[in-house]
Backbone and ligand atoms as CSV (ligand in chain L), in Angstrom:
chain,resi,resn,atom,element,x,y,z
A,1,UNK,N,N,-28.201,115.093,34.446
A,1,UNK,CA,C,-27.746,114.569,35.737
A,1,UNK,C,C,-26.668,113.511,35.555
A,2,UNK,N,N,-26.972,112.561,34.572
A,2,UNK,CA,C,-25.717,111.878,34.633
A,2,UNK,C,C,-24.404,112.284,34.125
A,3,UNK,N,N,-24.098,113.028,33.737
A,3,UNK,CA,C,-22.764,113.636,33.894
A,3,UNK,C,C,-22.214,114.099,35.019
A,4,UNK,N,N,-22.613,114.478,35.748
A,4,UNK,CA,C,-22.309,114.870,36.963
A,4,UNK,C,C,-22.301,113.507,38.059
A,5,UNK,N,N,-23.016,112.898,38.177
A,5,UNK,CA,C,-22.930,111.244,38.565
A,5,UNK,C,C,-21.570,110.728,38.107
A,6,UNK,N,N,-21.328,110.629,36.822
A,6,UNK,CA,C,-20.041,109.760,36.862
A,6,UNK,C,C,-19.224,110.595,37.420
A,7,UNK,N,N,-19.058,112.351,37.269
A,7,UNK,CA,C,-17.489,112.494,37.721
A,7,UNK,C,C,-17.444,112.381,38.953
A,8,UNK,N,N,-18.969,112.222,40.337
A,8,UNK,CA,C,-18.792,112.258,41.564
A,8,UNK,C,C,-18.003,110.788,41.502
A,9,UNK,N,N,-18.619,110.150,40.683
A,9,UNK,CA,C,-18.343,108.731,41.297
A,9,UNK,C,C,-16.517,108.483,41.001
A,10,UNK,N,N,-15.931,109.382,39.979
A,10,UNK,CA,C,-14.185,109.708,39.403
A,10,UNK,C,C,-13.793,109.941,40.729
A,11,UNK,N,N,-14.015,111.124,41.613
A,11,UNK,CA,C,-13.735,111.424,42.386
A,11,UNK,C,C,-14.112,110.963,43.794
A,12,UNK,N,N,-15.487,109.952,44.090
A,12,UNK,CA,C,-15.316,109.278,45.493
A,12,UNK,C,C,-14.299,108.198,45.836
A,13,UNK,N,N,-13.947,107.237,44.264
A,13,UNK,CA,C,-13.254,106.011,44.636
A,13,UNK,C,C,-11.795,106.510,45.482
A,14,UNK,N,N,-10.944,107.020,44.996
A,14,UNK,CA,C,-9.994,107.152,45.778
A,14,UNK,C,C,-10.489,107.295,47.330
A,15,UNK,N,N,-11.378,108.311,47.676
A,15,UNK,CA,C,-11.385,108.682,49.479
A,15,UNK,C,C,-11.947,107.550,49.576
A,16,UNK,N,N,-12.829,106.876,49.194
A,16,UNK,CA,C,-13.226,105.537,49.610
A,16,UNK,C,C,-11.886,104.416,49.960
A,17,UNK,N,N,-11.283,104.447,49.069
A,17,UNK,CA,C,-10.247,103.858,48.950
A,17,UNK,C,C,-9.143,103.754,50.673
A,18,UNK,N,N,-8.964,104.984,50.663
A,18,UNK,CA,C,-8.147,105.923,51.887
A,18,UNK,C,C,-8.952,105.247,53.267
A,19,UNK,N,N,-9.868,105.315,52.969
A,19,UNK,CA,C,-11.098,105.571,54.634
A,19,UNK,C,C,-10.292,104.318,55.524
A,20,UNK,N,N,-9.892,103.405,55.066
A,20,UNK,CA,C,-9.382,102.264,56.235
A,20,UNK,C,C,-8.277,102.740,56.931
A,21,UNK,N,N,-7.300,103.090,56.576
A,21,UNK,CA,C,-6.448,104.289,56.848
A,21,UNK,C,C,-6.701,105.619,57.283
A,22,UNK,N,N,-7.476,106.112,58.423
A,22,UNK,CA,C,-7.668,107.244,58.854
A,22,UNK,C,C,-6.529,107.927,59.391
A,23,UNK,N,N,-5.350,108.849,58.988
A,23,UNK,CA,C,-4.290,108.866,59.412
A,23,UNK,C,C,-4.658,110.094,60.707
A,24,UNK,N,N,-3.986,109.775,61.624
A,24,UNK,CA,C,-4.475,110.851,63.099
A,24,UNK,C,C,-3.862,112.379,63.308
A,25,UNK,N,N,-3.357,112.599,63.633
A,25,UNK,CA,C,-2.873,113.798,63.980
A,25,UNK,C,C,-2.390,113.818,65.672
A,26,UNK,N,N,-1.560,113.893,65.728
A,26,UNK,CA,C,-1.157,113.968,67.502
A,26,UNK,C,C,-0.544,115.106,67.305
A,27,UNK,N,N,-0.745,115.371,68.991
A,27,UNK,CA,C,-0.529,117.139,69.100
A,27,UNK,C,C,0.618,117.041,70.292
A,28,UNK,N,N,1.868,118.024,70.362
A,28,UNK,CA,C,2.459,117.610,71.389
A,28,UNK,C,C,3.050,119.066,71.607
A,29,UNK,N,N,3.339,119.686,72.990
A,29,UNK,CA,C,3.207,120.663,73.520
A,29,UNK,C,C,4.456,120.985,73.901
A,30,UNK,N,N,5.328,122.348,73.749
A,30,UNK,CA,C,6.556,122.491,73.616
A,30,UNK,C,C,6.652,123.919,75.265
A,31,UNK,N,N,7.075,123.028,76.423
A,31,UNK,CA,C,6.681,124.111,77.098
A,31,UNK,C,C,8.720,124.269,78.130
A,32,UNK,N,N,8.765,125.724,78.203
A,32,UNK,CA,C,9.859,126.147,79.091
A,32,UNK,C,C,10.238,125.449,80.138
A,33,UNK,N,N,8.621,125.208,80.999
A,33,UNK,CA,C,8.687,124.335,82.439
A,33,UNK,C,C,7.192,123.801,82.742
A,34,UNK,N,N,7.111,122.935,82.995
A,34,UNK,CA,C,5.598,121.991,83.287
A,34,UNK,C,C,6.061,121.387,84.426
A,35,UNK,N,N,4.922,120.360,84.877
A,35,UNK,CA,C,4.942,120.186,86.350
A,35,UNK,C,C,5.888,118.803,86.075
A,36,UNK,N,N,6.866,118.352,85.248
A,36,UNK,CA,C,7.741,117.361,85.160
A,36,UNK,C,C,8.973,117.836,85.189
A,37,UNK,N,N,9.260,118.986,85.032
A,37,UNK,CA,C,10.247,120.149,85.014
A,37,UNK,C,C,10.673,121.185,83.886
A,38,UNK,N,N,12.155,120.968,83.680
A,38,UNK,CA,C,12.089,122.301,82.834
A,38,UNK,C,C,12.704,121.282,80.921
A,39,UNK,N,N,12.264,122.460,80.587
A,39,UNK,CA,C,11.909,122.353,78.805
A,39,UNK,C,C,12.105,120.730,78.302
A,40,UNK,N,N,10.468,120.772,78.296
A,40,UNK,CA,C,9.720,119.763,78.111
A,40,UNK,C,C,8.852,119.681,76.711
A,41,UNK,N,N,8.513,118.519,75.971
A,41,UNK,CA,C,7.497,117.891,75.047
A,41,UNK,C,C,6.757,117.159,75.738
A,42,UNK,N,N,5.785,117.655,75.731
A,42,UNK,CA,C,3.949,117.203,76.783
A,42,UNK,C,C,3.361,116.455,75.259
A,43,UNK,N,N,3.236,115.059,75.246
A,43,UNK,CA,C,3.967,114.118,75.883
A,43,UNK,C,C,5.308,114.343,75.040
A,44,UNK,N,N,6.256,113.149,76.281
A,44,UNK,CA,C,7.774,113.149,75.452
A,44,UNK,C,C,7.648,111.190,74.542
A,45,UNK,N,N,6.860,110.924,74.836
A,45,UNK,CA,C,6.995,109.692,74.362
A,45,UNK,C,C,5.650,109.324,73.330
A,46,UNK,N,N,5.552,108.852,72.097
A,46,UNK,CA,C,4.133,108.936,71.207
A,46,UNK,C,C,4.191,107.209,70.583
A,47,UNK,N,N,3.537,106.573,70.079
A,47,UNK,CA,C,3.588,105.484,69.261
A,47,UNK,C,C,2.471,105.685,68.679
A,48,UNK,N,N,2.687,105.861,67.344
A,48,UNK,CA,C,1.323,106.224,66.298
A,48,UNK,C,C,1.577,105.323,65.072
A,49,UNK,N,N,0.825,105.134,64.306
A,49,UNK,CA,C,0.591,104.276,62.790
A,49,UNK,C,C,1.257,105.630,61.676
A,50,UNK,N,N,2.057,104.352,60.819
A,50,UNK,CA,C,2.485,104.858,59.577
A,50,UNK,C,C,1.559,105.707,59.059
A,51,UNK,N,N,2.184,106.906,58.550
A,51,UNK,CA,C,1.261,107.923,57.868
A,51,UNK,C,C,0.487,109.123,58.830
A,52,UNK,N,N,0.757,108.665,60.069
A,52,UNK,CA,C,0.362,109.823,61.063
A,52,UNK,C,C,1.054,110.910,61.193
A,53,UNK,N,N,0.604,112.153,61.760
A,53,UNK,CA,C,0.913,113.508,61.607
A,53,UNK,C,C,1.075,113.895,62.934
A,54,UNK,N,N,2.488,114.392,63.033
A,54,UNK,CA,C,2.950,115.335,64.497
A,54,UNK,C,C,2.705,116.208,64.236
A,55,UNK,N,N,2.050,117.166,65.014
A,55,UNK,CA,C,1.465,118.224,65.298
A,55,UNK,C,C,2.395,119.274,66.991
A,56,UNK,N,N,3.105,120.047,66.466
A,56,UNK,CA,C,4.098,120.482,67.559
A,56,UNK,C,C,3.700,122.009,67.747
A,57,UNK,N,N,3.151,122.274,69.083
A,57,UNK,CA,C,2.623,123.854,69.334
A,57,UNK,C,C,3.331,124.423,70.203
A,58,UNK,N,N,3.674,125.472,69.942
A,58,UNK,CA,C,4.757,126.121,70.704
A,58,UNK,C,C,4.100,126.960,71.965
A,59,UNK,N,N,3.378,126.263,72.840
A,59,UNK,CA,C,2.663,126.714,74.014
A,59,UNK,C,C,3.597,127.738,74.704
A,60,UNK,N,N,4.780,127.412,75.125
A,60,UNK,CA,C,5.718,128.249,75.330
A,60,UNK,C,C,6.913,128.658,74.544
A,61,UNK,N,N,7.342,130.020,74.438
A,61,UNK,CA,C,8.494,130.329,73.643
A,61,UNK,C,C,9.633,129.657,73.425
A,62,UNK,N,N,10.451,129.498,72.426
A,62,UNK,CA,C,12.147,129.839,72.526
A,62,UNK,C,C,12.496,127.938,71.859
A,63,UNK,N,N,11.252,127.271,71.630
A,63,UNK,CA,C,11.463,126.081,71.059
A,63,UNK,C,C,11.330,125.708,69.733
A,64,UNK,N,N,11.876,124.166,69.446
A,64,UNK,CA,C,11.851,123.720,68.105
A,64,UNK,C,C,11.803,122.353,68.232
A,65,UNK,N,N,11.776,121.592,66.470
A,65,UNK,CA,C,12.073,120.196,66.573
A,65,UNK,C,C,12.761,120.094,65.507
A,66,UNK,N,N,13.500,118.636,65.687
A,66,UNK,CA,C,14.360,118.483,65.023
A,66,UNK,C,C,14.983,117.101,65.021
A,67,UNK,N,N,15.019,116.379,63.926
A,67,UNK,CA,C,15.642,114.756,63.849
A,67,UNK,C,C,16.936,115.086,64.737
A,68,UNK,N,N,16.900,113.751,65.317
A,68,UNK,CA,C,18.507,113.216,66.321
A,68,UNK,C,C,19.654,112.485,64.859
A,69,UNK,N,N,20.550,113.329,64.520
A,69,UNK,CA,C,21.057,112.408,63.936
A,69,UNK,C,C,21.505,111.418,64.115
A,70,UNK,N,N,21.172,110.203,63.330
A,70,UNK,CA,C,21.363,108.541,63.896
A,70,UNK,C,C,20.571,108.053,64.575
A,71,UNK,N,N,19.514,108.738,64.581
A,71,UNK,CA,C,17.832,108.903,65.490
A,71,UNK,C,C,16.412,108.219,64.931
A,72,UNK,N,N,16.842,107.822,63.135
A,72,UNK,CA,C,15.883,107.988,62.804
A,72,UNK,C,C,15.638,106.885,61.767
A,73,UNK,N,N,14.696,106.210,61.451
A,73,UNK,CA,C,14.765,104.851,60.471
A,73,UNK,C,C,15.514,105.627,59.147
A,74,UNK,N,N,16.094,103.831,58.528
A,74,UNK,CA,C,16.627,104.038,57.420
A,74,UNK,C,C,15.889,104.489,56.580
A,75,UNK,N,N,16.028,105.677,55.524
A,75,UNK,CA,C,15.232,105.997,54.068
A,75,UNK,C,C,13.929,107.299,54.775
A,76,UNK,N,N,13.739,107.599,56.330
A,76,UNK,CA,C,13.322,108.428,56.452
A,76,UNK,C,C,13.713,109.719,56.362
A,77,UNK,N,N,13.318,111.116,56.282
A,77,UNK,CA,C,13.601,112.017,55.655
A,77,UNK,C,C,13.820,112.923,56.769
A,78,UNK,N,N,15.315,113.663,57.686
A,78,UNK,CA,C,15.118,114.472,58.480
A,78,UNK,C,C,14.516,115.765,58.501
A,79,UNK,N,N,14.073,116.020,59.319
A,79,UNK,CA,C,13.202,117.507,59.851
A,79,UNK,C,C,13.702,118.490,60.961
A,80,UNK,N,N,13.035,119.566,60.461
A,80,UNK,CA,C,13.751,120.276,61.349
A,80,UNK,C,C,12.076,122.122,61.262
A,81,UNK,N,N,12.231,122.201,62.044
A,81,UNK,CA,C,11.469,123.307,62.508
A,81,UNK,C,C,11.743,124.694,62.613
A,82,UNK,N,N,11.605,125.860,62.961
A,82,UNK,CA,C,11.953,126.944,63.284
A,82,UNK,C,C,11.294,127.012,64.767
A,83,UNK,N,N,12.192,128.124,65.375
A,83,UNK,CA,C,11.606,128.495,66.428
A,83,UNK,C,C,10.464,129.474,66.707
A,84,UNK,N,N,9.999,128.012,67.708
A,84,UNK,CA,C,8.411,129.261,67.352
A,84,UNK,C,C,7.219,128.817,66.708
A,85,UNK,N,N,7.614,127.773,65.682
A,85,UNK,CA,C,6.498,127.644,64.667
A,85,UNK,C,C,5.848,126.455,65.391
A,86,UNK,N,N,4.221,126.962,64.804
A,86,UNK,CA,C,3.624,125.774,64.725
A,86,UNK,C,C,3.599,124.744,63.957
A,87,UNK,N,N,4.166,123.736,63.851
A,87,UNK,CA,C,4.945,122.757,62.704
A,87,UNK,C,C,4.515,121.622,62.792
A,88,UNK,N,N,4.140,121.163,61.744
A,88,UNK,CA,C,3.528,119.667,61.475
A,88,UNK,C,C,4.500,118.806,60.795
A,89,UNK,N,N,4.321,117.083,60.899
A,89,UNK,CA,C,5.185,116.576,60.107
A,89,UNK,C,C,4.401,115.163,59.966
A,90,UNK,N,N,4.574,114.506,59.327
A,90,UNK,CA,C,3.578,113.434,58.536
A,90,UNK,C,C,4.971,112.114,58.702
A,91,UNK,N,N,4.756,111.404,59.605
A,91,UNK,CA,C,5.691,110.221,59.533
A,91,UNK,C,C,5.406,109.133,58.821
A,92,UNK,N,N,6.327,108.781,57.885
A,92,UNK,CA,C,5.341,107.450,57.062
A,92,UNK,C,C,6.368,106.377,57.317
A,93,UNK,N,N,7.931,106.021,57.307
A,93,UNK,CA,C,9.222,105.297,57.346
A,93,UNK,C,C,8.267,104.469,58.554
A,94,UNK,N,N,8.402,103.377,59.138
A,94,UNK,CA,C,8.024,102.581,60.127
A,94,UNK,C,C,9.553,102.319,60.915
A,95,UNK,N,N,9.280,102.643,62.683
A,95,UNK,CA,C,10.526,102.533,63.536
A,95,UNK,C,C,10.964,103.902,64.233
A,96,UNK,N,N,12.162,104.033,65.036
A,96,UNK,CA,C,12.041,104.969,65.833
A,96,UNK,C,C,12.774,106.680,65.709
A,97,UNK,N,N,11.965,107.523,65.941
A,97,UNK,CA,C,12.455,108.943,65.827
A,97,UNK,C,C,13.148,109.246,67.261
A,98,UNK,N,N,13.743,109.795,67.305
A,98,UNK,CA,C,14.669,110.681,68.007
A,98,UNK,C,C,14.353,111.822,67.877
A,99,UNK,N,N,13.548,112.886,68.338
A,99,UNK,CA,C,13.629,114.254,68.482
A,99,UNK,C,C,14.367,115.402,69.486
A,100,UNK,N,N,14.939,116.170,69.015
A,100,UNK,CA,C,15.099,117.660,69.996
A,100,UNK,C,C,15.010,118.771,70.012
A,101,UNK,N,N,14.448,119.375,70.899
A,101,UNK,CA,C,15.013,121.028,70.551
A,101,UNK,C,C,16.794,121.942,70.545
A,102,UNK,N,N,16.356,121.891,69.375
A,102,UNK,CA,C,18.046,122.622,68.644
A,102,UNK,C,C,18.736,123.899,69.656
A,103,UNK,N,N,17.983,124.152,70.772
A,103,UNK,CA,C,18.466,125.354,71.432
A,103,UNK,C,C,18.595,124.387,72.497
A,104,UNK,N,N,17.840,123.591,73.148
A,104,UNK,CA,C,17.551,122.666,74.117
A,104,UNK,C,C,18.256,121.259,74.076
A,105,UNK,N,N,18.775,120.911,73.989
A,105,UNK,CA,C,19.171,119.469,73.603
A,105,UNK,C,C,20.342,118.797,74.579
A,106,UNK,N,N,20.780,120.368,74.640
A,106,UNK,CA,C,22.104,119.663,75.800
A,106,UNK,C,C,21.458,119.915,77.303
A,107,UNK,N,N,20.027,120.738,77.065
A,107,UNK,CA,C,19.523,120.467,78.902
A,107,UNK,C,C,18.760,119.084,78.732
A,108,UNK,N,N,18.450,118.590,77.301
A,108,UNK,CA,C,17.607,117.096,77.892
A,108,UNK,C,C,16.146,117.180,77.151
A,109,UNK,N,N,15.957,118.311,76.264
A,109,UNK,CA,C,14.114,118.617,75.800
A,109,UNK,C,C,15.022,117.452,74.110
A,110,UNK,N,N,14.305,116.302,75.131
A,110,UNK,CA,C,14.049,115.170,73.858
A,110,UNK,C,C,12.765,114.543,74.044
A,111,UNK,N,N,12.267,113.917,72.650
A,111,UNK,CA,C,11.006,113.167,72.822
A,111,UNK,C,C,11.534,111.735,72.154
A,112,UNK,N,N,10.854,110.819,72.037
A,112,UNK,CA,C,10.722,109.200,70.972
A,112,UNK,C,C,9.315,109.173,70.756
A,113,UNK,N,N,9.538,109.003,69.431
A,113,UNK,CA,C,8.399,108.882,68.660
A,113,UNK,C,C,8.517,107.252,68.025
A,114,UNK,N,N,7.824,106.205,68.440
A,114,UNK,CA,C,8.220,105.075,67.871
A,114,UNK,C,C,6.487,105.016,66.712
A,115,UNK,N,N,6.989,104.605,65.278
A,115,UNK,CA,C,6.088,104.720,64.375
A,115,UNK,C,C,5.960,103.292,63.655
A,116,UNK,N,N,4.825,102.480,63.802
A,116,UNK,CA,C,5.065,101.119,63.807
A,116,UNK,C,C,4.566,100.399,65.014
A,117,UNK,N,N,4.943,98.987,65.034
A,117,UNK,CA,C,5.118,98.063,66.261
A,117,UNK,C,C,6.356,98.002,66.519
A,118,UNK,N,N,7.442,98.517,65.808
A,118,UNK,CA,C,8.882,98.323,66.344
A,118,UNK,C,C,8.905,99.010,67.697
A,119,UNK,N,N,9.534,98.425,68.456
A,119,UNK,CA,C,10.030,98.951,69.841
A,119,UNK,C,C,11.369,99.270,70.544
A,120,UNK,N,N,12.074,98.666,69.280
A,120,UNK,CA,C,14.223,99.085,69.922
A,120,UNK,C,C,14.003,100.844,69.500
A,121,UNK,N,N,14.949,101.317,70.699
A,121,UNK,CA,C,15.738,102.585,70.181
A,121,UNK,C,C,17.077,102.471,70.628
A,122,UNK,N,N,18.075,102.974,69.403
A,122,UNK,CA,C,19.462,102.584,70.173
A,122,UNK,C,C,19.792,104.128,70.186
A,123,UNK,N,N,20.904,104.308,71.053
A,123,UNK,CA,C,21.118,105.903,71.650
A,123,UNK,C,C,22.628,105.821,71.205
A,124,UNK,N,N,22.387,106.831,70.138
A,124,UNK,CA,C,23.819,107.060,69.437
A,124,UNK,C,C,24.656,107.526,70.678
A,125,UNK,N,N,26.223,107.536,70.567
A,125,UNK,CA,C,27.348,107.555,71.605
A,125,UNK,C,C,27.386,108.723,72.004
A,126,UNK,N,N,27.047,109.761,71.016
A,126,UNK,CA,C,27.411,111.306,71.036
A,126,UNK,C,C,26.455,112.403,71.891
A,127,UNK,N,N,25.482,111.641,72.178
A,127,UNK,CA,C,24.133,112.585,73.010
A,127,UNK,C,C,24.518,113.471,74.048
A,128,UNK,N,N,24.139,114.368,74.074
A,128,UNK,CA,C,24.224,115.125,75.597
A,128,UNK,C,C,23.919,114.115,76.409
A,129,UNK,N,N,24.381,114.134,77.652
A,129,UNK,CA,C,23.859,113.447,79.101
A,129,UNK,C,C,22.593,113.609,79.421
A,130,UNK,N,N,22.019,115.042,79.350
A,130,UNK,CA,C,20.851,114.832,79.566
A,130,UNK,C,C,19.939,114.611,79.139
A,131,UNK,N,N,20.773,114.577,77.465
A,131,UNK,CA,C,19.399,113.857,76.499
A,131,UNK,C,C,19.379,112.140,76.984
A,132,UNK,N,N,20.379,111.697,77.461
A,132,UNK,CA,C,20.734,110.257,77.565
A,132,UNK,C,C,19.792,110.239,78.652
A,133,UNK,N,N,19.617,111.036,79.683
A,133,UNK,CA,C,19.008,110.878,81.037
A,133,UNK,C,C,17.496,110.512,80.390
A,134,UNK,N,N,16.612,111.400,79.776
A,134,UNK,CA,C,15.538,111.661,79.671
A,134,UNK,C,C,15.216,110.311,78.634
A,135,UNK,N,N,16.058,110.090,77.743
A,135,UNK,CA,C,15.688,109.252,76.906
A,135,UNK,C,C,15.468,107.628,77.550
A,136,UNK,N,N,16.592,107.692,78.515
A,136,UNK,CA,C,16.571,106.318,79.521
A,136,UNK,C,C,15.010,106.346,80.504
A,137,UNK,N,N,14.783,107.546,80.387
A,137,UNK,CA,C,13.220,107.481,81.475
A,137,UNK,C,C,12.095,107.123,81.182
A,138,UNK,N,N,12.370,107.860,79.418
A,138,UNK,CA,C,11.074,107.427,78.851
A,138,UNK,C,C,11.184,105.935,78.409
A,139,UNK,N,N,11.974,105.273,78.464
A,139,UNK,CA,C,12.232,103.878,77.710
A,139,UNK,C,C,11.998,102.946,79.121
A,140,UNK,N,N,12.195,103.437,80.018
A,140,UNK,CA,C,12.197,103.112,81.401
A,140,UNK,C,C,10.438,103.058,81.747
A,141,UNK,N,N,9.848,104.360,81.561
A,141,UNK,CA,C,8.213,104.474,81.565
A,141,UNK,C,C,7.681,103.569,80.518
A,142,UNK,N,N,7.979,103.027,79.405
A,142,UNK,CA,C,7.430,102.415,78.424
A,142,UNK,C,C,7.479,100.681,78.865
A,143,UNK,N,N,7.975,100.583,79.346
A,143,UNK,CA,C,8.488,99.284,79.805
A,143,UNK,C,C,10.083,98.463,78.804
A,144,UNK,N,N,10.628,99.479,78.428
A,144,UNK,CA,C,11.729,98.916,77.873
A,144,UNK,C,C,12.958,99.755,78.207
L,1,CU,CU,CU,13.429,124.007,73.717
């Protein structure tokens, strides 16, 4: 028996280790038209802890995600999705994402993902209008 004792015990310290850090998983819903209008991220706005996981389901067809370039903290790593997929992504950089859909972007299907307590997002010059619209609403709903 004690051989088997020490290697459990090799192998609990690390998850022990981890457990204060429960990293979450948020799920966010990629739909054509919802009752906020048309091609939408249910929610468009998230604030989660370093090391948390976006979780993006393609409830409705013909979508994606994808970093805003100039969207995204320094030293974080852009992403990008296929259409269609169910696609996960693990944010660890602390500060704010910029997301869109790559087919969608010039009707306005943007989200902010702020990761951290940071709360600025600055809106690069180059955006579609209606990404500018949507992005001003949600910053507007957040209280900033
Ligand atoms: Cu889309």
């Amino acid at each position: 028996m004690k051989p088997l004792f020490l290697a459990l015990s090799v192998f609990a310290a690390p998850l022990l280790a981890a457990a204060p850090t429960l990293a979450e998983v948020h799920e966010v819903r990629m739909y054509n038209r919802s009752d906020r209008g048309a091609m939408i991220y249910e929610p468009d706005f998230l604030r989660i802890a370093p090391g948390d996981t976006l979780r993006f389901i393609p409830a409705q067809p013909s979508h994606n995600v994808a970093t805003i370039d100039g969207m995204i903290p320094e030293g974080a790593t852009p992403f990008k999705s296929k259409i269609n997929e169910d696609f996960t992504v693990t944010l660890s950089t602390p500060g704010t994402y910029g997301l869109k859909c790559s087919p969608h972007f010039a009707m306005g299907m943007v989200m902010l993902v702020m990761v951290g307590e940071e709360g600025a997002a600055d809106l690069p010059a180059d955006l579609p209008k209606r990404a500018v619209d949507r992005f001003k609403a949600i910053l507007a709903s957040q209280g900033g």
